[in-house]
C-alpha positions as CSV (number, residue, x, y, z in Angstrom):
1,X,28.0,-9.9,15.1
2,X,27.6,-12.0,11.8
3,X,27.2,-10.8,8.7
4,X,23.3,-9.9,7.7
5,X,24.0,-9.5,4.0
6,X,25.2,-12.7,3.5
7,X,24.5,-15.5,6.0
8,X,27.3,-18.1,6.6
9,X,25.2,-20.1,6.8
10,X,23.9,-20.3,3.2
11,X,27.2,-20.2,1.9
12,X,28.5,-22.9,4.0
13,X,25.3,-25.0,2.8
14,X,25.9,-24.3,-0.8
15,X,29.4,-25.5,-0.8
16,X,28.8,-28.9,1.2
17,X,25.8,-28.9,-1.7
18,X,28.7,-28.7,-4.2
19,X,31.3,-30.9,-2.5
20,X,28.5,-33.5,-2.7
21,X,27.7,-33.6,-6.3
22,X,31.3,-34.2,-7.4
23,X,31.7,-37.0,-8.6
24,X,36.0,-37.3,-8.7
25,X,37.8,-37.9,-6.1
26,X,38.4,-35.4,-3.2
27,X,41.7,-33.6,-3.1
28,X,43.0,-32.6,0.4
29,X,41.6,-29.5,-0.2
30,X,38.3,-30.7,-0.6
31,X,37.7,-33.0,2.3
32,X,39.7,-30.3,4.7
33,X,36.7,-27.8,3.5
34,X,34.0,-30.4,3.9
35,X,35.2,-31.4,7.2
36,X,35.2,-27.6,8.2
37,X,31.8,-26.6,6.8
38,X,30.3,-29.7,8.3
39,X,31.3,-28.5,11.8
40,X,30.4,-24.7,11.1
41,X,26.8,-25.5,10.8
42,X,26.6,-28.6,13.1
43,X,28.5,-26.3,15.8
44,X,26.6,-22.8,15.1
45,X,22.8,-24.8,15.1
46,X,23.7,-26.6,18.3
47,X,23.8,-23.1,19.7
48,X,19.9,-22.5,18.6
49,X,17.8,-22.4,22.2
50,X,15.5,-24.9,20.9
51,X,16.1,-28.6,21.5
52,X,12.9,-30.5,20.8
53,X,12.7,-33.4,18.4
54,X,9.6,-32.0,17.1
55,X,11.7,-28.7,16.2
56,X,14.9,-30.7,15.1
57,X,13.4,-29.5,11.1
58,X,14.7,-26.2,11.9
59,X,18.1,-27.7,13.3
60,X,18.7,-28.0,9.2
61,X,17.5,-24.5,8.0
62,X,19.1,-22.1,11.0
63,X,22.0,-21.3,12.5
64,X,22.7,-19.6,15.6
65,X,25.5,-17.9,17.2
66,X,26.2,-15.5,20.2
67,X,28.5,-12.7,19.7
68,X,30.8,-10.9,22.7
69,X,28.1,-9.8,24.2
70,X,26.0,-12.5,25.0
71,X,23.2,-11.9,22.6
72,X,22.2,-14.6,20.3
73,X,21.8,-14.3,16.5
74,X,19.5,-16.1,14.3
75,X,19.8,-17.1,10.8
76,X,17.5,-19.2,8.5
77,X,17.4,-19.7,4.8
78,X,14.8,-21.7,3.1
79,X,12.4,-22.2,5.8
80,X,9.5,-23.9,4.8
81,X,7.7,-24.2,8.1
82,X,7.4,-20.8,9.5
83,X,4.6,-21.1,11.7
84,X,6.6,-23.9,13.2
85,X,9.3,-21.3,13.6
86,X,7.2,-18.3,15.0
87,X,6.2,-20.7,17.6
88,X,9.3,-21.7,18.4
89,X,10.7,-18.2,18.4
90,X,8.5,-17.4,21.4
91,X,8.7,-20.1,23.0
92,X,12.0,-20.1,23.7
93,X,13.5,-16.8,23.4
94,X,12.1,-14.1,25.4
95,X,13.3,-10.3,26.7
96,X,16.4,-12.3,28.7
97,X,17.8,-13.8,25.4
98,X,18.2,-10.4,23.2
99,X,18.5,-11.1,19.7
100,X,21.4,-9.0,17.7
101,X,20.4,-10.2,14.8
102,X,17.1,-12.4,13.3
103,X,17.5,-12.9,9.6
104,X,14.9,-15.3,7.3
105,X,15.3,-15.2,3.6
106,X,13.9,-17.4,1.1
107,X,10.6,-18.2,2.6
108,X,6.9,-17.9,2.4
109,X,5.6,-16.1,5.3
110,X,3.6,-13.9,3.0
111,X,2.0,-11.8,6.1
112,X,3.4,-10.4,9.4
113,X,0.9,-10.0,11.7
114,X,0.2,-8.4,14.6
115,X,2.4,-8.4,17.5
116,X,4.4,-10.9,15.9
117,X,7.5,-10.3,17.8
118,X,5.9,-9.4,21.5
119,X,7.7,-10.4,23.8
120,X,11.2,-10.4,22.2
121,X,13.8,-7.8,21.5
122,X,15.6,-7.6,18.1
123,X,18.1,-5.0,17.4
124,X,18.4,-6.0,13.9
125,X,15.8,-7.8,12.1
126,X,16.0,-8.9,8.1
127,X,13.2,-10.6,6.4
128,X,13.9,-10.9,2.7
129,X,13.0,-13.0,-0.1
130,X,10.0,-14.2,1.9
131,X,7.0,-12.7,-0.5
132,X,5.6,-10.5,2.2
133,X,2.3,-8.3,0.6
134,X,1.3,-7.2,4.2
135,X,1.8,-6.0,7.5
136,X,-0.2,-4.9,10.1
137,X,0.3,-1.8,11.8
138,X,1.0,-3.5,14.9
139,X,3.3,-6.0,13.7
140,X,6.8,-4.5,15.5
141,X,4.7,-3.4,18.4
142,X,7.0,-3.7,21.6
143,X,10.0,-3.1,19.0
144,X,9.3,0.3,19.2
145,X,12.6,0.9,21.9
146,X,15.1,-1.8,20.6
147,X,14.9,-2.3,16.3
148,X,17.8,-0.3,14.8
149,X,17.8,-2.0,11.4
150,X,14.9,-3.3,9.4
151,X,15.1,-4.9,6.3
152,X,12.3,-6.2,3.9
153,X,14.7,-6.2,0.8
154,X,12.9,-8.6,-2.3
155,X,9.6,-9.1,-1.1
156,X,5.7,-8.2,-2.8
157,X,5.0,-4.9,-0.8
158,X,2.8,-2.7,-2.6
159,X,3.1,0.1,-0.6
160,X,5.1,1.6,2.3
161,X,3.8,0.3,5.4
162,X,3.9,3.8,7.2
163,X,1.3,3.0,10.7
164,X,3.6,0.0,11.3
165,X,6.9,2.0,11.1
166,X,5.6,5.5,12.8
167,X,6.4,3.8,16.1
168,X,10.0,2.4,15.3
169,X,11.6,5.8,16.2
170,X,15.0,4.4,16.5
171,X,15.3,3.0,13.6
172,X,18.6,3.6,12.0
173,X,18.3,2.1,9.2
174,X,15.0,0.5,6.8
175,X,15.6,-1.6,3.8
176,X,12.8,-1.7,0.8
177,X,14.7,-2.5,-2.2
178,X,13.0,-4.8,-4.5
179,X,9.5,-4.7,-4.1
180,X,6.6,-3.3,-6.0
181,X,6.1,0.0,-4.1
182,X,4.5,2.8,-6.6
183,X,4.4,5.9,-4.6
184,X,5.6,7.6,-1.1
185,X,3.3,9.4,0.5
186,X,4.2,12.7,2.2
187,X,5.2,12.2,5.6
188,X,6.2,8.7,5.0
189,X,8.9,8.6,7.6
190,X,8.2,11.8,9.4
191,X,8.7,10.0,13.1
192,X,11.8,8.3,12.5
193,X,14.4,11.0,13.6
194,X,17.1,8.7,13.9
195,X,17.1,7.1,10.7
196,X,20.6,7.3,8.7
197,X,19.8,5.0,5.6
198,X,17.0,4.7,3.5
199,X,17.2,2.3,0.6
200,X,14.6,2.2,-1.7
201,X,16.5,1.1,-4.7
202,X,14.3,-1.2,-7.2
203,X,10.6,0.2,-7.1
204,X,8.9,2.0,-9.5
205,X,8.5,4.8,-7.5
206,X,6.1,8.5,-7.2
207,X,8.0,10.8,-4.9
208,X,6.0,13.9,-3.3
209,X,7.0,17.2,-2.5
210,X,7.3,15.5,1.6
211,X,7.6,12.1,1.3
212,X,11.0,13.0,3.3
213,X,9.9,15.5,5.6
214,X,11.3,14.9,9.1
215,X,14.5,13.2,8.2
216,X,16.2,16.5,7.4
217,X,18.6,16.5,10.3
218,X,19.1,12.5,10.4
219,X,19.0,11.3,6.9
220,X,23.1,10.5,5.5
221,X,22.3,7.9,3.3
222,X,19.7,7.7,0.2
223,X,19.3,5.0,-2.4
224,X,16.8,5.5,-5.2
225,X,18.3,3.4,-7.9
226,X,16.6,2.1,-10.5
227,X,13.4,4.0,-9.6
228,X,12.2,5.0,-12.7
229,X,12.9,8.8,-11.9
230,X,12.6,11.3,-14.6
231,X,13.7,14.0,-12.9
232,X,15.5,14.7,-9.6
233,X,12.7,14.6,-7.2
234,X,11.8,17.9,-5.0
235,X,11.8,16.0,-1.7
236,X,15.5,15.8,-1.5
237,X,15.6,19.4,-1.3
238,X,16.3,20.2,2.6
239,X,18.2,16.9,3.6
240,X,21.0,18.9,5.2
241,X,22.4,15.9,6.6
242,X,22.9,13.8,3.1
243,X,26.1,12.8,2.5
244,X,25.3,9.9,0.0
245,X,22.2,10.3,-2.7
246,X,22.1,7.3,-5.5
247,X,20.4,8.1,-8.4
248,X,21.6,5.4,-10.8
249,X,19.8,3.8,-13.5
250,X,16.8,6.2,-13.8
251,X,15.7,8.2,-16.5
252,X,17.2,11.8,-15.9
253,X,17.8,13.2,-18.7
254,X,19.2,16.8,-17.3
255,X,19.8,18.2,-14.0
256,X,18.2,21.4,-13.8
257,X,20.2,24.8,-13.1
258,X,19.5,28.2,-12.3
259,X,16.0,27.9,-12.1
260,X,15.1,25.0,-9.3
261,X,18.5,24.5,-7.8
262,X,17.9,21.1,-6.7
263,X,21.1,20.2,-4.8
264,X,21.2,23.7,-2.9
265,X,20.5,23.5,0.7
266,X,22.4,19.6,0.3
267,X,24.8,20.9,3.0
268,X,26.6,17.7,3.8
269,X,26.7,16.3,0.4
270,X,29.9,14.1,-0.5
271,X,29.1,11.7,-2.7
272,X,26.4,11.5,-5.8
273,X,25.8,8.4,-8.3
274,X,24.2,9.1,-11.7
275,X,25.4,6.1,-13.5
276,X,23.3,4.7,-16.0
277,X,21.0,7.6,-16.7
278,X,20.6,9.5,-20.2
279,X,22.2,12.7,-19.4
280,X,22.8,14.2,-22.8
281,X,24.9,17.4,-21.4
282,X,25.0,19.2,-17.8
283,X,25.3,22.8,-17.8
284,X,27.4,25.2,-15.7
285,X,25.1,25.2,-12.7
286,X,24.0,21.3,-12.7
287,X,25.7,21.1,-9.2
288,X,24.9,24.4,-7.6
289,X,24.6,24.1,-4.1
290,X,27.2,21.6,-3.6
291,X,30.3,23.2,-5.2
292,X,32.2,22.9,-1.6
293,X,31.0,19.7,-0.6
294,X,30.7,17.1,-3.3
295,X,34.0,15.2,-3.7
296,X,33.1,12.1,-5.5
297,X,30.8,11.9,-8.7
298,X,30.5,9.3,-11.2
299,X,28.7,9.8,-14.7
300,X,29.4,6.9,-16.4
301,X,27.3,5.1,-19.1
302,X,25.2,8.2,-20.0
303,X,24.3,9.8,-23.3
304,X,27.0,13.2,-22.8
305,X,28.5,13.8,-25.8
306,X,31.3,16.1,-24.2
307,X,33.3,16.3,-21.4
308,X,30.9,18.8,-18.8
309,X,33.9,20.7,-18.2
310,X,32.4,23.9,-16.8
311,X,29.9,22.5,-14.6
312,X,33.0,19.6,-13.3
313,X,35.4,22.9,-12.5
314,X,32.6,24.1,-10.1
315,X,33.4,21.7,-8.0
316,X,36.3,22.7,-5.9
317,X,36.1,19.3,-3.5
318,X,36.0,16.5,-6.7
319,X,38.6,14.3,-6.0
């Protein structure tokens, strides 16, 4: 499968963009990495399904490739006709052509509407960079039994769009960094029992006493960094299954102790991330709940003005 984080594609264009604007000579070097790039994206889009002149535009924006087992991935960056696109998209690829991976970043598609997709299964589907503000509650219909992965990362969603993911019950794994989300409703992602990762890193976020009721037995994964969190929100509280929670660049200024225990019941707990906070000291029970589980912690760039020696020794697992 190729990469979804960062598209060959792209890259390959963005050198060949470089190679051209030089203005010495080639080395060796130089024309053998121009000769290869040239061929990576000439080969990859010549495996696209589409063969039309009047969709040979796309042939210059996406790249397509099939890995081991047969099912074809889709990449496009910069696409600037995406109706052109959509249509294409069902026209030629249909419930016999699966597609591993669809990625579009850098393009206006603004709204996804509904039943976008029918007729088409994705297993992994990334739409970034692309200023969505809306989608329809049917949108993924007939994605319900086949999306693992979604990712709207750096787009203009306001809100969580919960009707149009309460039917994506395997989902593994949903992606909403970077957008302009302000709260999270309880019950936000109460249907999605399968989903592992949540990132929500890059909002400026309300959390509610539920807004992670239901993934208490699935959840592993949770990134709230840079949320704008004053405190350590009450809805972690019951995630037995968390092994990972990022709480970076926020604005936690203590971890409370005795009183509201916020890590206890954090069963699975390895790994916590409080970089970038202003923590001024942490006292003995900072951590309770997670004294035999935690084994990586990292507190740097805060405001402590002493090592937090007796809440560290607590825990017996810190590597």
């Amino acid at each position: 499968m190729v990469n979804a984080g960062k598209p060959y594609t792209s890259m390959a264009l963005a050198w060949l963009r470089h190679l051209n604007t030089m203005t010495s000579h080639f080395s060796p070097f130089h024309l053998v990495t121009l000769i290869l790039l040239t061929a990576l994206i000439q080969g990859g889009s010549a495996q696209c399904p589409w063969e039309d002149e009047s969709e040979s535009e796309l042939q210059s924006t996406c790249i397509c490739s099939y890995n081991t087992a047969n099912e074809l991935s889709i990449q496009c960056n910069d696409l600037t006709n995406y109706p052109l696109f959509k249509a294409t998209l069902n026209k030629h690829v249909n419930t016999k052509v699966p597609l591993d991976l669809l990625y579009i970043n850098n393009s206006a598609i603004r709204n996804i509407n509904e039943n976008t997709f029918n007729g088409i299964f994705i297993k992994n589907l990334q739409l970034s960079h692309c200023r969505i503000n809306s989608i329809t509650p049917n949108a993924f219909r007939h994605l319900e039994f086949t999306l693992k992965h979604l990712n709207l990362q750096e787009n203009d969603l306001e809100q969580v769009p919960v009707e149009t993911l309460r039917h994506l019950k395997n989902l593994t794994l949903i992606d909403l960094s970077k957008n302009k989300i302000g709260k999270i409703p309880d019950d936000s992602f109460s249907t999605l029992n399968n989903l592992v990762t949540l990132k929500l890193s890059d909002n400026n976020l309300t959390l509610y006493k539920n807004s992670f009721r239901g993934l208490e037995l699935s959840l592993k994964n949770l990134n709230l960094k840079n949320t704008k969190l004053k405190s350590v929100p009450e809805c972690i509280k019951g995630l037995k299954s968390l092994t990972f929670l990022d709480l970076a660049q926020n604005l936690l200024t203590q971890l409370p102790g005795n009183n509201m225990g916020i890590f206890k019941n954090l069963n699975s707990l390895t790994a916590l991330n409080l970089e970038r906070n202003i923590l001024q000291e942490l006292n003995e029970n900072a951590f309770l709940g997670v004294e035999d589980t935690l084994s990586s912690l990292s507190l740097l760039n805060n405001l402590l003005t002493e090592f937090p020696t007796k809440a560290i020794n607590t825990l017996r697992e810190l590597r």
